[in-house]
C-alpha positions as CSV (number, residue, x, y, z in Angstrom):
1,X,68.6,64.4,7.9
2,X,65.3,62.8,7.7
3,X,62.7,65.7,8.0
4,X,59.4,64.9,6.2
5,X,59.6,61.2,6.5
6,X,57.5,60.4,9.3
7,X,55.3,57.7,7.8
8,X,52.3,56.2,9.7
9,X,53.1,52.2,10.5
10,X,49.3,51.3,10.7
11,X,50.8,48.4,12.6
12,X,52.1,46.5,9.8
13,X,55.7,45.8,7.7
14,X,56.5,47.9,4.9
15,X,55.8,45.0,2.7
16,X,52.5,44.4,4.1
17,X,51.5,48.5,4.5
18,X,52.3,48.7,0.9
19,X,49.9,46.2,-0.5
20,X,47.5,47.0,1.5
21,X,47.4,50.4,0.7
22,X,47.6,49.7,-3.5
23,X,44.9,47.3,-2.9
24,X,42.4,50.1,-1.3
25,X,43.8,52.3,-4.1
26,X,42.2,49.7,-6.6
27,X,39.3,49.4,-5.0
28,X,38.8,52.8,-5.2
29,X,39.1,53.5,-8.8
30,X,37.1,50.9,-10.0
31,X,34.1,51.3,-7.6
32,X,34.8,55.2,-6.6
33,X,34.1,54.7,-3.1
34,X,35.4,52.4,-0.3
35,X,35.1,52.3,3.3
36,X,37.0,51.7,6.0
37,X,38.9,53.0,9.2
38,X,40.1,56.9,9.4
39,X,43.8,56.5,9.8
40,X,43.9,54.2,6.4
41,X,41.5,56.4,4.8
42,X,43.7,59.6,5.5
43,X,47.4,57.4,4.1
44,X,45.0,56.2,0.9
45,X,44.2,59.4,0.1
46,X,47.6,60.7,0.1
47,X,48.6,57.8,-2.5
48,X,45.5,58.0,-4.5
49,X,45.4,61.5,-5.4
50,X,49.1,61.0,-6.7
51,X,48.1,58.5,-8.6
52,X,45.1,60.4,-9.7
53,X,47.7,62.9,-10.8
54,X,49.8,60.5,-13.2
55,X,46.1,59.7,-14.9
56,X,45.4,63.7,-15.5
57,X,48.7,63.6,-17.4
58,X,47.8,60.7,-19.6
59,X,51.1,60.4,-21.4
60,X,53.4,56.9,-22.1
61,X,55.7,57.3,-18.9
62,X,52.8,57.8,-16.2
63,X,50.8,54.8,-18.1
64,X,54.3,52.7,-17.7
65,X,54.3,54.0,-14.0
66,X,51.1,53.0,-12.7
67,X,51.8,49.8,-14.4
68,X,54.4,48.8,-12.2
69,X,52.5,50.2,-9.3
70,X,49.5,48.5,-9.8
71,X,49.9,45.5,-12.5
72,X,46.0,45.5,-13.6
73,X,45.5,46.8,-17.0
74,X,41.7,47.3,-16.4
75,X,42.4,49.5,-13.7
76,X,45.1,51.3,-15.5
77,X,42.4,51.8,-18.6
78,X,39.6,53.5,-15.8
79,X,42.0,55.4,-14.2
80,X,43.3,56.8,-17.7
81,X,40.1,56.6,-20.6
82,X,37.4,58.1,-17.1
83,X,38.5,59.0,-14.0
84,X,41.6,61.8,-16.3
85,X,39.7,63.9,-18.0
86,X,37.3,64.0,-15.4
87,X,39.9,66.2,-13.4
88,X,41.4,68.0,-16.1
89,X,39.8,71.5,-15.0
90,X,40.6,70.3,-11.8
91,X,43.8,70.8,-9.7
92,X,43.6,68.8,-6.6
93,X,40.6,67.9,-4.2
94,X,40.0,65.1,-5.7
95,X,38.6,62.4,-2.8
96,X,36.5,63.2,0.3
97,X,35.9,61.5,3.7
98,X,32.9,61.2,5.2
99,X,32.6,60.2,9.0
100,X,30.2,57.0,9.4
101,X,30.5,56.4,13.1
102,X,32.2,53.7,15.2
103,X,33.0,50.3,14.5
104,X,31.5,47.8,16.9
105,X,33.8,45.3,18.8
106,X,36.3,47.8,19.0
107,X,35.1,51.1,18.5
108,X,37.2,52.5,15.5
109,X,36.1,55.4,13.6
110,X,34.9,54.8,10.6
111,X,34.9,56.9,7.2
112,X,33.9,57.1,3.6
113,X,36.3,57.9,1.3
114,X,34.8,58.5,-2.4
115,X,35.9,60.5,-5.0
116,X,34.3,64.1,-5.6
117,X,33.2,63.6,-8.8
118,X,31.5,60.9,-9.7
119,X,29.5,59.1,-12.3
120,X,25.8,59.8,-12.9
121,X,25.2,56.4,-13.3
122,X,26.8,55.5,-9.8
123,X,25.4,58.1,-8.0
124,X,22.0,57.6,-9.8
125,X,22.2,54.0,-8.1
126,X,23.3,55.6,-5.3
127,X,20.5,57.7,-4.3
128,X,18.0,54.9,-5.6
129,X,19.4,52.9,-3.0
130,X,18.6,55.5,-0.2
131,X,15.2,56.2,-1.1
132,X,14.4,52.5,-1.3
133,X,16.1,52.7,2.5
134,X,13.5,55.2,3.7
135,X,10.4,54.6,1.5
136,X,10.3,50.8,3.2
137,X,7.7,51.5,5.8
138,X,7.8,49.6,9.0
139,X,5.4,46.8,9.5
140,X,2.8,47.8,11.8
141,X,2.2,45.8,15.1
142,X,-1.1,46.0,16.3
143,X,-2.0,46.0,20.2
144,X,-4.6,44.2,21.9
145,X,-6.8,47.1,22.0
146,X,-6.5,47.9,18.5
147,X,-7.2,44.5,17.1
148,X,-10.5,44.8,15.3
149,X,-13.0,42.4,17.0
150,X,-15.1,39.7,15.0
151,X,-18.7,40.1,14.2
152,X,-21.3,38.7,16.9
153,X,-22.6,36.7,14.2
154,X,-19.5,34.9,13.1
155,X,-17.8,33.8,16.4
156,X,-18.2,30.6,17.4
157,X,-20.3,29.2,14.1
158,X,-18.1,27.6,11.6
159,X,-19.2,27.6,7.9
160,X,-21.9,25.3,6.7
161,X,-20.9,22.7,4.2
162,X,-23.0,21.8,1.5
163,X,-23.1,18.6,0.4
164,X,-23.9,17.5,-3.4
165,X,-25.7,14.4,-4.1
166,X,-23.4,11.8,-5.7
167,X,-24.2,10.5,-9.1
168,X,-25.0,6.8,-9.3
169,X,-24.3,5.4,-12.6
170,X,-26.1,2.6,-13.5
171,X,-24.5,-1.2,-13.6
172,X,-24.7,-3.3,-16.5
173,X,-23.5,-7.0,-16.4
174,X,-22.3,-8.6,-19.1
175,X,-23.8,-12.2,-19.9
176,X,-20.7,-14.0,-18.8
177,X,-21.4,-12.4,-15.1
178,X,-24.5,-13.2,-15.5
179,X,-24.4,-16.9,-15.7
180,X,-21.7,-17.0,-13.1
181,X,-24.1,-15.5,-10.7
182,X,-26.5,-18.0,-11.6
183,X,-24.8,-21.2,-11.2
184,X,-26.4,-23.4,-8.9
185,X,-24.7,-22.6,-5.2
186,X,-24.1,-26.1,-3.0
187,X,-26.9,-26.6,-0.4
188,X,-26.3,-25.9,3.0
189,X,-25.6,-28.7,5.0
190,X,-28.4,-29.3,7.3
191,X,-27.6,-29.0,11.1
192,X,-27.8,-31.8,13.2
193,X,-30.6,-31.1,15.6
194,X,-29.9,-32.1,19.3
195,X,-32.4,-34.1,20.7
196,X,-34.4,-32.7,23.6
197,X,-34.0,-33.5,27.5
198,X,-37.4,-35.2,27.9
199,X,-36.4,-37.5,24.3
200,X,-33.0,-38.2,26.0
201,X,-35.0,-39.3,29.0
202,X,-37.4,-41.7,27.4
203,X,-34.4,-43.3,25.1
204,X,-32.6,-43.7,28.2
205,X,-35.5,-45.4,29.7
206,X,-36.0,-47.9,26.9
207,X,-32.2,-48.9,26.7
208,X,-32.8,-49.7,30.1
209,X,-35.6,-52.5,29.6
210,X,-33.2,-54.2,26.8
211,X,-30.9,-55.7,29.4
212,X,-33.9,-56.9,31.4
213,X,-35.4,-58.7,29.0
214,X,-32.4,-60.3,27.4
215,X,-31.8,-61.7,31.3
216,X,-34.6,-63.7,31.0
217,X,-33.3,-67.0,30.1
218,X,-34.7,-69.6,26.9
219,X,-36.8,-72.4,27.5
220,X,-34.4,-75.7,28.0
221,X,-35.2,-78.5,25.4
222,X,-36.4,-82.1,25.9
223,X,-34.5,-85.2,25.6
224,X,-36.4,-86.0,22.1
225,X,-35.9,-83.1,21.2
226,X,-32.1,-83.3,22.1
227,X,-32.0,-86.4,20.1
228,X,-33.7,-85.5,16.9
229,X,-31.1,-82.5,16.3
230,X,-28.0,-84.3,17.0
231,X,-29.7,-86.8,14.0
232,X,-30.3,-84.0,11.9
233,X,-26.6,-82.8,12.3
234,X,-24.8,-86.5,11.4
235,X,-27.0,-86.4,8.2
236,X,-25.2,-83.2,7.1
237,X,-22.3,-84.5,7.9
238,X,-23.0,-87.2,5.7
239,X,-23.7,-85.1,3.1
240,X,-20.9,-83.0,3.3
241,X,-18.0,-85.9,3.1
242,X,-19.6,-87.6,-0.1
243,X,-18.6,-85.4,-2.8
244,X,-14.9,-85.5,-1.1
245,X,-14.6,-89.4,-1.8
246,X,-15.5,-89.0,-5.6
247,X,-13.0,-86.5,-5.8
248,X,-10.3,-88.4,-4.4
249,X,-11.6,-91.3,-6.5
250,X,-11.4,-89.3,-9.9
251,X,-8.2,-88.2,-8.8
252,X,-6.5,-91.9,-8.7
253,X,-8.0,-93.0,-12.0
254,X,-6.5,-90.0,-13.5
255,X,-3.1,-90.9,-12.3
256,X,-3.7,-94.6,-13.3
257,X,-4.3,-93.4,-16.9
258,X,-0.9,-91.0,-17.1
259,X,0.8,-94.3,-15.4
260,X,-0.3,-96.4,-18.2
């Protein structure tokens, strides 16, 4: 017959349930307080406090047993060496739930479930924790009304600046500078000066007389006249052939000689 067997599913295989549930067991003993939903909190409990059990014992067999229950050996040590003989005086009520609330998004209970006796360290850090919680103060927010108005004086006069003088150091050229400031610079070339309107009239007037005057024409010459220059100009002629006939003379003798 199966009385006593009724197991709750939590909606997963055996397999599945199993770890789980050796997983939160873990948890559990190496940090002393877990949370999560109600209905797993209520199945942990059952499995942890039989393990807790195999821990008060402390012999070879319950060490070999957890072992193949839960294959961490650190665990094993803390569940053995601390959490043992902390329930030795003890026989049974060893975890507690505490209700948190409900989950948001879908509104599952949720619990605490820690063990009963803890370490002083942990719950030292514990309760640090909630004072630190509630001694934060909440930052003030200041209305309109209670914003503390400026001084008369103050608003609208921004801060005078005062300026220092800057130091001016004095230059000192070197000799080379010197001379190169010195050198004689190329004089500007002078600009050409545009002559007046009244000096471009009276050029303008002058040019114009030129012409006129060269119109007039030259005197024509007499016949004696006529005759005495075209005289003059056969006696240069003359003049001019002579030294050709010498040359053309020397020239033949020359060639008279080389004949010979």
């Amino acid at each position: 017959m199966r009385h006593r067997n009724k197991v709750k599913k939590l909606g997963m295989r055996y397999d599945h349930r199993k770890a789980t549930l050796l997983n939160q067991v873990r948890s559990l003993i190496i940090h002393e307080r877990i949370r999560t939903t109600e209905t797993r909190a209520k199945v942990t409990k059952s499995l942890a406090e039989r393990i807790i059990n195999f821990g008060i014992k402390g012999d070879l067999a319950s060490r070999r047993h957890v072992l193949k229950m839960i294959p961490d050996k650190e665990v094993v040590h803390i569940l053995f060496n601390e959490i043992g003989p902390r329930y030795k005086e003890i026989s049974g009520g060893y975890l507690r739930i505490l209700k948190l609330g409900f989950r948001k998004g879908d509104g599952a209970p949720m619990v605490l479930l820690e063990l009963t006796h803890r370490k002083k360290e942990k719950l030292e850090a514990g309760k640090k924790g909630k004072k630190a919680i509630k001694e934060t103060p909440a930052p003030e927010i200041k209305t309109a009304t209670e914003q503390t108005p400026l001084p008369e004086e103050k608003i609208g006069t921004a801060p005078e600046e005062t300026l220092e003088p800057e130091k001016v150091e004095p230059i000192t050229e070197s000799p080379v500078e010197v001379a190169e400031n010195t050198a004689i610079e190329p004089e500007p070339l002078q600009k050409e000066i545009s002559p007046e309107p009244e000096e471009v009239a009276s050029s303008v007037e002058e040019e114009g007389e030129g012409p006129q005057k060269a119109e007039n024409p030259t005197p024509e010459k007499t016949a004696p006249e006529q005759e005495e220059a075209s005289v003059s100009e056969e006696q240069v002629d003359d003049e001019t052939s002579e030294p050709d006939e010498t040359s053309d003379s020397d020239a033949i003798q020359d060639e008279d000689k080389i004949a010979e």
